[in-house]
N, C-alpha and C positions, 0 to 999 in steps of 0.2 A: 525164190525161197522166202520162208514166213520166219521173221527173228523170230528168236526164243521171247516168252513172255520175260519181262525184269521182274524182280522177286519185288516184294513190297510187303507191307501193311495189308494184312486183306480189310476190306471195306468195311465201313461202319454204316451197321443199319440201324436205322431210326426206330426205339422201341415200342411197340403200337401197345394204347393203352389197354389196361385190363377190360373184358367187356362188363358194363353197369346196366344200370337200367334205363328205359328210356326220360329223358328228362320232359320234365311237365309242361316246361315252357319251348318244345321242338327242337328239332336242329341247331347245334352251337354252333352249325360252318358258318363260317363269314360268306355272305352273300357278293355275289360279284359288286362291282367296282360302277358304282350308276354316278350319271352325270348331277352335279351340288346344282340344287336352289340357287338362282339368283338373289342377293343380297338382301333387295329392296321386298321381296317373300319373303322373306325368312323372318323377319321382325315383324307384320301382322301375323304369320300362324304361329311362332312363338306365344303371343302374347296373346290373342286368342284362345289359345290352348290352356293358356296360365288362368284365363278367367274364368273358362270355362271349368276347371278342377278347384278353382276356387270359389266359383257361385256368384262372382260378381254378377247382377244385373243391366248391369251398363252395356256391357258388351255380349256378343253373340256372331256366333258362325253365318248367321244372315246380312248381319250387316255388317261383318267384315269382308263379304262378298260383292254386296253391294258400293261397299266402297270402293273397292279394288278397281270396279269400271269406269269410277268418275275421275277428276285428279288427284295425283296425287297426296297433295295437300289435303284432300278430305280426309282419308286412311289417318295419316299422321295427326290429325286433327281429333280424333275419335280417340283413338289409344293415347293419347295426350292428357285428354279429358277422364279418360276413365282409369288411366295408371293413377294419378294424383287423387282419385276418387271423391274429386271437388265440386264436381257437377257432370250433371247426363246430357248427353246431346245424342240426336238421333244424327242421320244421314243427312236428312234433308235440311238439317240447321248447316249441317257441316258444307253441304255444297254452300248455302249463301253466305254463309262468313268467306270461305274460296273465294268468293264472287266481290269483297268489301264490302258488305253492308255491316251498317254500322252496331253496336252492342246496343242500341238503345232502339232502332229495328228490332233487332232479336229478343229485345226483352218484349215488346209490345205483343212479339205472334208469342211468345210465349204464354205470355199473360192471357192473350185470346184463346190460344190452345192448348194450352197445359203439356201435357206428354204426348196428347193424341195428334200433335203436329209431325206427323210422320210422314207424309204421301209420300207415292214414287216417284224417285228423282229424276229418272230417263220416263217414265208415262205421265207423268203429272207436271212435275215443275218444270222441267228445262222446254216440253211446249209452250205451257202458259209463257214464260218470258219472252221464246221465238216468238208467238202471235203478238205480243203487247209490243215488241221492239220494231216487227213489220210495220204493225199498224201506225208508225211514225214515234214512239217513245223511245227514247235516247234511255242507257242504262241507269244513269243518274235520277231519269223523271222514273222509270219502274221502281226505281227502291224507294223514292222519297213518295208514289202513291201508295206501294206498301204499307210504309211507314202510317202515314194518314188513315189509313184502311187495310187492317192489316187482315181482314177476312177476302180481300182481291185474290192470296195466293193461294186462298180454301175452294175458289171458283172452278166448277167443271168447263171446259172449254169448249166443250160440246153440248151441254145443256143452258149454261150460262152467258158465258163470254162472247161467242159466235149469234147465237140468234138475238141477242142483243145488240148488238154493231150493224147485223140485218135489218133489224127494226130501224136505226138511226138511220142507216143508208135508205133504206124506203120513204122516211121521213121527210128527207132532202138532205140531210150532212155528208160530206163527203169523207174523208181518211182523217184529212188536218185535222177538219173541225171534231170528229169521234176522240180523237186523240188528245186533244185541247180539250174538251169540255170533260174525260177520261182523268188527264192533272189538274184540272182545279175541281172537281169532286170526282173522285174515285169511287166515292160511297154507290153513286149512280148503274154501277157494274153491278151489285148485290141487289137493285129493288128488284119487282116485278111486275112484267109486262099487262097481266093481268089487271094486279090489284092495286096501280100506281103510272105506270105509262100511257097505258091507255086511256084511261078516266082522265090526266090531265091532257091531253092531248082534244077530247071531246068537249072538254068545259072550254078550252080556250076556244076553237071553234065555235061554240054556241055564243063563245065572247062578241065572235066576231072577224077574229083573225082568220086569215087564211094559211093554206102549208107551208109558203117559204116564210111565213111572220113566223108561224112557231117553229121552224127549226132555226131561224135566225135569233129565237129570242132563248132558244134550247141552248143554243151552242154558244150564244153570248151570257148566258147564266143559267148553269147546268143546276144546279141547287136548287133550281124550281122544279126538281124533279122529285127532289123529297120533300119538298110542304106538302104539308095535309091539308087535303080540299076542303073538309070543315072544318079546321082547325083558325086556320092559315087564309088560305087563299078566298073564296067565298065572303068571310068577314071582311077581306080585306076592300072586296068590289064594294059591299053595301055600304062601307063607310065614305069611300069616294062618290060613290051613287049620293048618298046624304049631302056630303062637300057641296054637290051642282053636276056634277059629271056623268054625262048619259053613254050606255053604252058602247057608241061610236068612240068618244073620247076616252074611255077606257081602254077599249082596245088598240087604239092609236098609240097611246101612251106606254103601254106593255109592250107594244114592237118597238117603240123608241129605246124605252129603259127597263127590260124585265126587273131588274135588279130593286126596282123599287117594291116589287113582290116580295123582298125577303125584310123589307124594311118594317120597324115598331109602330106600332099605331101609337103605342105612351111615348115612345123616346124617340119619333120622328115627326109621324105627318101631323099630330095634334099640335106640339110647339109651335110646327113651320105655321102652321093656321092661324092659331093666337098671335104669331109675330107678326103676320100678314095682315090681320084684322088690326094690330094695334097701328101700321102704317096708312091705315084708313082706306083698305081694300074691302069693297063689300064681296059678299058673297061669288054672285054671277064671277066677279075680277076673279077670287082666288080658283075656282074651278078653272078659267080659261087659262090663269098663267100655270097650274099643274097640268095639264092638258098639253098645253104648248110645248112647255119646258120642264118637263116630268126630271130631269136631272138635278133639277134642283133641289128636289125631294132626297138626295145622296149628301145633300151638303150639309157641313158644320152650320149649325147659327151661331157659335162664340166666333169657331175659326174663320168662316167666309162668308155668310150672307151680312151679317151685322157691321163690322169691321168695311164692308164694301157700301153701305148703308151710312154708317156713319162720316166715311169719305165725301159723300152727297150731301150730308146734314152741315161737315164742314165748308162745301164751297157755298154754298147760301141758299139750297135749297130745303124747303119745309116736306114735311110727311107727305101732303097731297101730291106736291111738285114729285116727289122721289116715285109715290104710287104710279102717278102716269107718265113716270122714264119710259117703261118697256114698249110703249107703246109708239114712243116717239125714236126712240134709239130704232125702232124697227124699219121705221120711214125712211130713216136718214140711211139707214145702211140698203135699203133697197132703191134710192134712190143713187147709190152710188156713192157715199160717203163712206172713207175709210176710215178706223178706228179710232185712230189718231185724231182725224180731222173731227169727228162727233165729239169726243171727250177734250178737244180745245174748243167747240163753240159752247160744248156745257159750261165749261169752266169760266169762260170770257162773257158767256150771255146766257147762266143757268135758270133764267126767265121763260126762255123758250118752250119749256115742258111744259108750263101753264096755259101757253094757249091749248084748243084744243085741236086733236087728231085732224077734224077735216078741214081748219081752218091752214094747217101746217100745210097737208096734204094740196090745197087748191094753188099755195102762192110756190111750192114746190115745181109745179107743173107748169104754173106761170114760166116763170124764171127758165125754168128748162125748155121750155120751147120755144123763147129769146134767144136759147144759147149764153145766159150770164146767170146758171146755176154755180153757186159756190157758198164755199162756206161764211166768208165775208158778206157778200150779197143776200142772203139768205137771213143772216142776225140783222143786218139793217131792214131788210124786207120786211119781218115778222114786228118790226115796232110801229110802222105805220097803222095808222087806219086803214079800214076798205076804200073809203073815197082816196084817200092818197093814195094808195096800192094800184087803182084801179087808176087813176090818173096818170102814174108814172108807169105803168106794165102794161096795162091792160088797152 
């Protein structure tokens, strides 16, 4: 049996509203119930949206897109900049500040590229880094040849960077040395093959060098790649050609010490000449001792040649004696005297330099083939006469 209904309240029905017209702006249902924006969304399209209705140019729907794919830190980096509307930064600044490089980095590519420092972050820059950090550059040497050259990170990789490294490798350099000669001129990434690599590369050949001298003397000083052949380089042969120095010894001399290539003809190699010539070296001498000893050509005259010169002047040798050391110091050490042992028989019998080269050179060989070569033996030797010499050795 079905209870009787219970008396009650009859029901209360919800009054539907009056019918209107349709509204302009659609349907006022609340739309179902969708899943919230992750947090860290929510605050780039916010603010995006904001700049957008407000005309900022700093910011834009492109490159708050583009940030979204890098780190974090770029995004927050961008809307940082452009809330405080203190300054613009593109993406591509924002990824290498992410990265630490330093404000003073950044102001340099600025200054080289003004606004149009844009390129692609994932097509353009984060390559370029992989390839320079492959090629042996540690993160620290890529920012600071940035820094140096701050048109490295404007380089296509594929036009630029790559067939260049090719070049060096075909050259004779291998990874290290691309990469070395890469940190101490960076500039080197930007010339061209053309109108700069090649031509030097032909003149030093015609020098005389062969290919493992010029990649040895490339990658021991990279900076010979940007002197101007008429500038620079050329002048530079004719005035050692004038010196006394024939081709052969020019070329000797550049695979010893490229570096003397980047050197002043006023604030170097004219001094070293005059200095030379006041120590009573004629001509033929100063040719041979740049030739031999082209390092020397690198050196101070205040700091190290003079100061080393006058150390000779103070044990009791004169200008002549000092001119024909090198000649003698050269004897003694290929005769097997050590360094030590040379500059205590200078010091104790600084006479010795006077006589001459083949006079040193005969009782040298004496003595040596007695078996009573020494350095004692040697300064007694050299004060005899030939008939005494010849009497007691010979």
């Amino acid at each position: 049996l079905t209870a009787p209904p219970v008396a009650g309240p009859p029901p209360v029905l919800s009054a539907r509203a009056p019918t209107a017209a349709p509204s302009p702006f659609g349907s006022m249902r609340r739309p179902p119930t969708r899943t919230a924006l992750p947090p860290w969304l929510l605050l780039p399209l916010c603010s995006a949206a904001a700049a957008a209705l407000s005309g900022w140019r700093s910011c834009s729907w492109i490159m708050i897109g583009r940030s979204l794919s890098g780190p974090s830190s770029v995004s927050s980096r961008i809307l940082a900049r452009s809330s405080s509307g203190t300054d613009d930064i593109t993406a591509a600044e924002a990824y290498l500040e992410s990265l630490g490089w330093s404000e003073d980095t950044m102001h340099k590519l600025k200054s080289r590229y003004g606004r149009k420092f844009n390129p692609n972050v994932d097509g353009s820059v984060k390559p370029l880094l992989k390839w320079l950090g492959d090629l042996g550059l540690s993160d620290q040497q890529v920012h600071l040849s940035v820094g140096r050259h701050p048109k490295l990170i404007g380089l296509s990789l594929e036009h630029n960077l790559k067939p260049f490294a090719r070049w060096l490798e075909d050259l004779g350099l291998d990874k290290p040395q691309i990469a070395k000669a890469i940190i101490r001129f960076p500039s080197m990434c930007g010339l061209s093959l053309q109108a700069n690599l090649k031509p030097l590369v032909l003149w030093l050949e015609d020098l005389g060098l062969d290919k493992p001298q010029i990649a040895k003397a490339i990658g021991r000083f990279p900076s010979m790649c940007g002197l101007s052949l008429e500038a620079n380089l050329k002048p530079f042969v004719q005035w050692l050609e004038g010196v006394g120095l024939d081709k052969p010894q020019i070329a000797k001399a550049i695979g010893r010490f490229p570096n003397m290539c980047g050197l002043s003809l006023e604030a170097n190699f004219k001094p070293l000449v005059l200095w030379l010539e006041d120590l009573c070296l004629d001509k033929p001498q100063i040719a041979q001792a740049i030739a031999r000893r082209p390092m020397m050509c690198g050196l101070s005259l205040e700091a190290n040649l003079k100061p080393r010169v006058q150390w000779l002047l103070d044990v009791g040798l004169d200008k002549t004696q000092v001119a024909n050391l090198k000649p003698k110091v050269r004897l003694l050490g290929e005769r097997g005297f050590a360094q030590a042992e040379i500059a205590r028989t200078l010091a104790i019998e600084p006479n010795i330099v006077g006589y001459s080269s083949k006079r040193l050179s005969h009782r040298m060989d004496v003595l040596g083939a007695q078996g009573v070569l020494n350095a004692a033996s040697l300064r007694n030797a050299m004060k005899l006469t030939d008939a005494k010499f010849a009497a007691r050795f010979e």
